[in-house]
C-alpha atoms as one frame of an Amber mdcrd trajectory, in Angstrom:
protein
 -30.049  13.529  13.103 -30.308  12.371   9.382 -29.018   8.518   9.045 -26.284
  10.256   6.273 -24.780  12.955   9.010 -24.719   9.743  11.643 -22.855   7.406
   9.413 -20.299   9.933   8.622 -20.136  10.920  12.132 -19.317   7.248  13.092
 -17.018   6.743  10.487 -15.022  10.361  11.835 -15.109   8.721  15.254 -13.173
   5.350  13.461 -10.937   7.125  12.013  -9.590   9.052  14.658  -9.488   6.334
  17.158  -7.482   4.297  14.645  -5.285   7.276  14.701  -4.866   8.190  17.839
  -3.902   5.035  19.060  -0.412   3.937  18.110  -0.050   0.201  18.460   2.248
  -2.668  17.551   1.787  -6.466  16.981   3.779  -9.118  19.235   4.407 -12.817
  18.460   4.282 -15.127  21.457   5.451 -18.887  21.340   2.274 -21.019  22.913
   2.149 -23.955  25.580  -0.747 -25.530  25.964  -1.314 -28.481  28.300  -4.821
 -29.026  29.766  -4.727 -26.935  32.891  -2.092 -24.259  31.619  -1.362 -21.991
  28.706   2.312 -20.630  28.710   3.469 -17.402  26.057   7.041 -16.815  26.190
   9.607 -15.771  23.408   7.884 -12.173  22.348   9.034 -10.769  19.283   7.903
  -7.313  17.447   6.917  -8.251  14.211   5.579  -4.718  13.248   8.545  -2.149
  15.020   6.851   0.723  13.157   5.935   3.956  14.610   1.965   4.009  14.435
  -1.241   2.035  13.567  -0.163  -2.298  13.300  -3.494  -4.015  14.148  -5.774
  -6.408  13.378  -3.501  -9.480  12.894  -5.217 -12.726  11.594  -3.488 -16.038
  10.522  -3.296 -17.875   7.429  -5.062 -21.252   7.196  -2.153 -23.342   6.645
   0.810 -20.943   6.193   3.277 -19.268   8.206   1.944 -16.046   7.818   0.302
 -13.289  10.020  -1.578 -10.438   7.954  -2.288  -7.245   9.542  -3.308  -3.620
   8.810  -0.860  -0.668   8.872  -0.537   2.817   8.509   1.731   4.698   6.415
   3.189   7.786   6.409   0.268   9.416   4.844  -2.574   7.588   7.109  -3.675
   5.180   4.660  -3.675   1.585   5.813  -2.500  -0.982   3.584  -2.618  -4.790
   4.233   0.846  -6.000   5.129   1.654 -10.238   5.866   4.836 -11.342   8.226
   6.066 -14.849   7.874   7.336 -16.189  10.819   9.369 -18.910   9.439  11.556
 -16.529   7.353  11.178 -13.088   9.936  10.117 -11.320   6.416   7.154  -8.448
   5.799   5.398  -7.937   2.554   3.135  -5.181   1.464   0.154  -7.192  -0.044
  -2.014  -4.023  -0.621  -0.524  -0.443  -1.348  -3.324   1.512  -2.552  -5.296
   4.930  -2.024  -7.728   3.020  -0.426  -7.384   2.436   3.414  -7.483  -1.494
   4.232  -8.604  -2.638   7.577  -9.190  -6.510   9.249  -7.654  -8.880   6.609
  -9.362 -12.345   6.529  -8.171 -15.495   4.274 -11.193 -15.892   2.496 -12.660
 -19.874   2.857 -11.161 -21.189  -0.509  -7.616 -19.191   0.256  -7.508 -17.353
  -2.645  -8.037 -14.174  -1.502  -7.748 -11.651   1.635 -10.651  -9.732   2.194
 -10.930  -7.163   4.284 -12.829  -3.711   4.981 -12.190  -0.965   2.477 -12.428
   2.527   3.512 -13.056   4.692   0.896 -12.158   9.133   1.005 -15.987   9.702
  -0.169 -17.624   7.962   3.706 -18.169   4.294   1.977 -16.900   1.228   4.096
 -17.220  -1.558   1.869 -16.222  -5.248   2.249 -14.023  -6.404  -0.588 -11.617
  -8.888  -1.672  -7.665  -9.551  -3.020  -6.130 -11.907  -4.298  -4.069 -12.774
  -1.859  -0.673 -12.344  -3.787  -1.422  -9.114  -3.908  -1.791  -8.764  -7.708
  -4.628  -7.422  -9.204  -7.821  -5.108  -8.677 -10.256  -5.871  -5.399 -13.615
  -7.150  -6.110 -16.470  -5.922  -4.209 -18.123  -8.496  -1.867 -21.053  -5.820
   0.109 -21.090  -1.948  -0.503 -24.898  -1.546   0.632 -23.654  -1.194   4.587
 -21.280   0.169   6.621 -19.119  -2.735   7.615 -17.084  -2.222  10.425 -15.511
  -5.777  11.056 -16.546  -9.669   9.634 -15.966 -13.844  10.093 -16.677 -16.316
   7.179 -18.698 -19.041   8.411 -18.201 -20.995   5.121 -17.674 -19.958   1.452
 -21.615 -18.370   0.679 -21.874 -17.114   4.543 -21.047 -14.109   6.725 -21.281
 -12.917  10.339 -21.184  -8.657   9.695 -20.750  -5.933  12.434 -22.739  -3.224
  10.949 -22.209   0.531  12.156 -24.841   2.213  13.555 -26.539   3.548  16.681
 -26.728   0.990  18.081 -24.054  -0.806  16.173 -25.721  -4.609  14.971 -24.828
  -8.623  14.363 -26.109  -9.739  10.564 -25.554 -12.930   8.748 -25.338 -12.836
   5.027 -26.260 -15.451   2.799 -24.130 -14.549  -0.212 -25.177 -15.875  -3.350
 -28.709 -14.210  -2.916 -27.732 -11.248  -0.610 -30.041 -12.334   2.367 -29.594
 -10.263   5.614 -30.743 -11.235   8.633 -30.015  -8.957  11.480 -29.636 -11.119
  14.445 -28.277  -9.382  17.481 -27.653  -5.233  18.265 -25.097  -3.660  20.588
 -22.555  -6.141  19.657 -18.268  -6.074  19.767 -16.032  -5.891  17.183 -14.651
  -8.961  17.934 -16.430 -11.742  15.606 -14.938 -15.602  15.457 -15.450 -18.855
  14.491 -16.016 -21.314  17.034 -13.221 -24.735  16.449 -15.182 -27.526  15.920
 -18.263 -26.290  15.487 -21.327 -24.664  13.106 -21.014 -21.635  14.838 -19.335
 -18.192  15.870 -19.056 -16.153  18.525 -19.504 -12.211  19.025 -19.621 -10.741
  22.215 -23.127  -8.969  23.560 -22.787  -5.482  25.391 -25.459  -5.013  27.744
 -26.141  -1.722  29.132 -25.478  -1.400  32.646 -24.502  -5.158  33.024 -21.579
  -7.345  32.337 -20.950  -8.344  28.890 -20.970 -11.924  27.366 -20.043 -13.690
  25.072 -22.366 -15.522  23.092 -22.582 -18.147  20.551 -24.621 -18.334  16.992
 -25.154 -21.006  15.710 -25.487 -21.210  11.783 -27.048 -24.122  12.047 -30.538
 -24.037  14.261 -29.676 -19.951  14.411 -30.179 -19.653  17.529 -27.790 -18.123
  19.663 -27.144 -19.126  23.222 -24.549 -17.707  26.106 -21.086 -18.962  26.214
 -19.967 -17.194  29.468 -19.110 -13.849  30.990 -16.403 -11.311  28.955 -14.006
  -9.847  31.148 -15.092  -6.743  32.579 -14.951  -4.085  29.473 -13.355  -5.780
  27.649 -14.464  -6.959  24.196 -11.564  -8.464  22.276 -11.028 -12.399  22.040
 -10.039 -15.407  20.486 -10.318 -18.983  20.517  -7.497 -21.795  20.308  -7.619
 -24.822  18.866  -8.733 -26.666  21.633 -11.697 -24.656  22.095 -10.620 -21.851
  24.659 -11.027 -18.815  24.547  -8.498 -15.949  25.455  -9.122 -12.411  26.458
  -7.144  -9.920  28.131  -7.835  -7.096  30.757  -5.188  -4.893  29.024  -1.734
  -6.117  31.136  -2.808  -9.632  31.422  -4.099 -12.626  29.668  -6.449 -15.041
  30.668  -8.498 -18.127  28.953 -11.910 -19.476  29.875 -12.899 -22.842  28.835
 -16.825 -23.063  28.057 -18.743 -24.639  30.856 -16.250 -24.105  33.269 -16.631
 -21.240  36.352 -13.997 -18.286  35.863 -10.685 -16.878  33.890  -7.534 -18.563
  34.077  -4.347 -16.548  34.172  -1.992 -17.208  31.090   1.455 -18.112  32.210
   3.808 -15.323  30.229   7.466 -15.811  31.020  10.355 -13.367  29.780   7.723
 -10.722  28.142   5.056  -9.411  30.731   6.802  -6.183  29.809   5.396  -5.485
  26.410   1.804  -6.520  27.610   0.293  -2.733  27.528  -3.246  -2.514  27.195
  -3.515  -5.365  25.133  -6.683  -5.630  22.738  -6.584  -7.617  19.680  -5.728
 -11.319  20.047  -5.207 -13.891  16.676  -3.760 -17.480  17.591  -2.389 -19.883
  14.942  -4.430 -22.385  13.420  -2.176 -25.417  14.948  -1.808 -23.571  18.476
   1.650 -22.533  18.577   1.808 -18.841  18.068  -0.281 -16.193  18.810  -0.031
 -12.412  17.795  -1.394 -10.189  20.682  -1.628  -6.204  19.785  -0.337  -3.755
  22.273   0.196  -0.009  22.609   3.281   1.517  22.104
């Protein structure tokens, strides 16, 4: 098959799962003590029939940004401050906006932009939502990305098999570094490093660690069975879900820990996407409707 038909094929495939699968984004009040985690207090932040995904948190502000779907299936960036219970549109274009990041120096959210003519570039806005995006990569087909500092990027590529690249900016160097990789791509707390998680065929998956430093990447520990979603708190944790619960893992140490939920186990349905708050208290978990 030419490399044109099977990018085009893969980026069908995206599409339709993103559209097929209806999905709304809970915030949970966090506990954290060193032998528990505790959620409790769920609110719906999203209550919109469709596609509300992909939540990430800003730096130092109250606010969760996400991607959503309109009525026409485009997906625009939207941001939800949880101080004030208000939404804002930050993007509302003919483009279709997917995995908002705050970029390093906070003045802008990039994210992927999916384009009507089969490109998936990586691009940036300012994050008031005023202005034209600029184009950060439009040589690949980016599916999902992590900043590792302001001139570096971890990139998951899409392909057969789908691949792990850093990107040194300034001079657009690519290294591919790892293949049959998960969407879900983080920074590690405290640490030159982040973390994607490594799907091996007819094994387990695990999660692994690069580090930007040495680049060398070592194992961090076994993902929960199928499941490739994750993030990390504060503390250094990590959280993952096996779609009606959620459990944390702390490096080093043997097996999953059940997270405590009190007063919202009910909205837990096949969980996926999980985005915790930079100081620990909150964290957004995405569920189906």
């Amino acid at each position: 098959m030419k490399p044109a038909v099977l990018t085009l094929l893969l980026l069908c495939r995206l599409i339709l799962s993103y559209a097929q699968t209806p999905t709304d984004i809970y915030l949970f009040d966090v506990s954290m003590k060193k032998d528990k985690i505790t959620l409790s207090h769920p609110v719906n932040i999203t209550n919109h029939k469709g596609y509300d995904n992909q939540p990430s948190f800003h730096p130092n502000l109250p606010l969760v940004y996400y991607s959503s779907f309109n009525d026409d299936g485009r997906a625009d960036i939207k941001s939800y401050n949880y101080k004030i219970q208000q939404t804002v549109a930050v993007t509302k274009t003919s483009e279709r906006e997917y995995s908002p990041l705050v970029t390093p120096e906070k003045q802008y959210i990039s994210c992927i932009i999916q384009r009507d003519n089969g490109a998936q570039d990586l691009g940036k806005y300012p994050i008031d939502g005023t202005g034209e995006p600029s184009i950060i990569i439009d040589n690949m087909i980016i599916g999902y990305h992590v900043w590792t500092d302001n001139s570096h990027l971890g990139l998951f590529v899409l392909g057969e098999p789908h691949t792990l690249h850093y990107l040194l900016l300034p001079m657009k160097r690519d290294t591919v570094i790892a293949s049959n990789i998960g969407r879900s791509l983080h920074r590690i707390p405290n640490e030159t490093a982040f973390s994607f998680v490594q799907k091996n065929e007819g094994k387990d998956w695990q999660i692994m660690k690069f580090n930007t430093r040495t680049k060398k990447i070592v194992l961090i520990g076994p993902a929960i069975t199928s499941r490739e979603d994750l993030c990390w708190t504060p503390d250094g944790r990590i959280l993952m879900s096996d779609g009606p619960k959620i459990f944390y893992m702390k490096p080093g140490e043997a097996g999953w820990t059940e997270v405590v939920v009190t007063g919202g186990t009910s909205v837990l349905k096949d969980v996926t996407r999980l985005a915790i708050s930079p100081d620990g208290k909150k964290l957004a978990v995405v569920v189906s409707e």
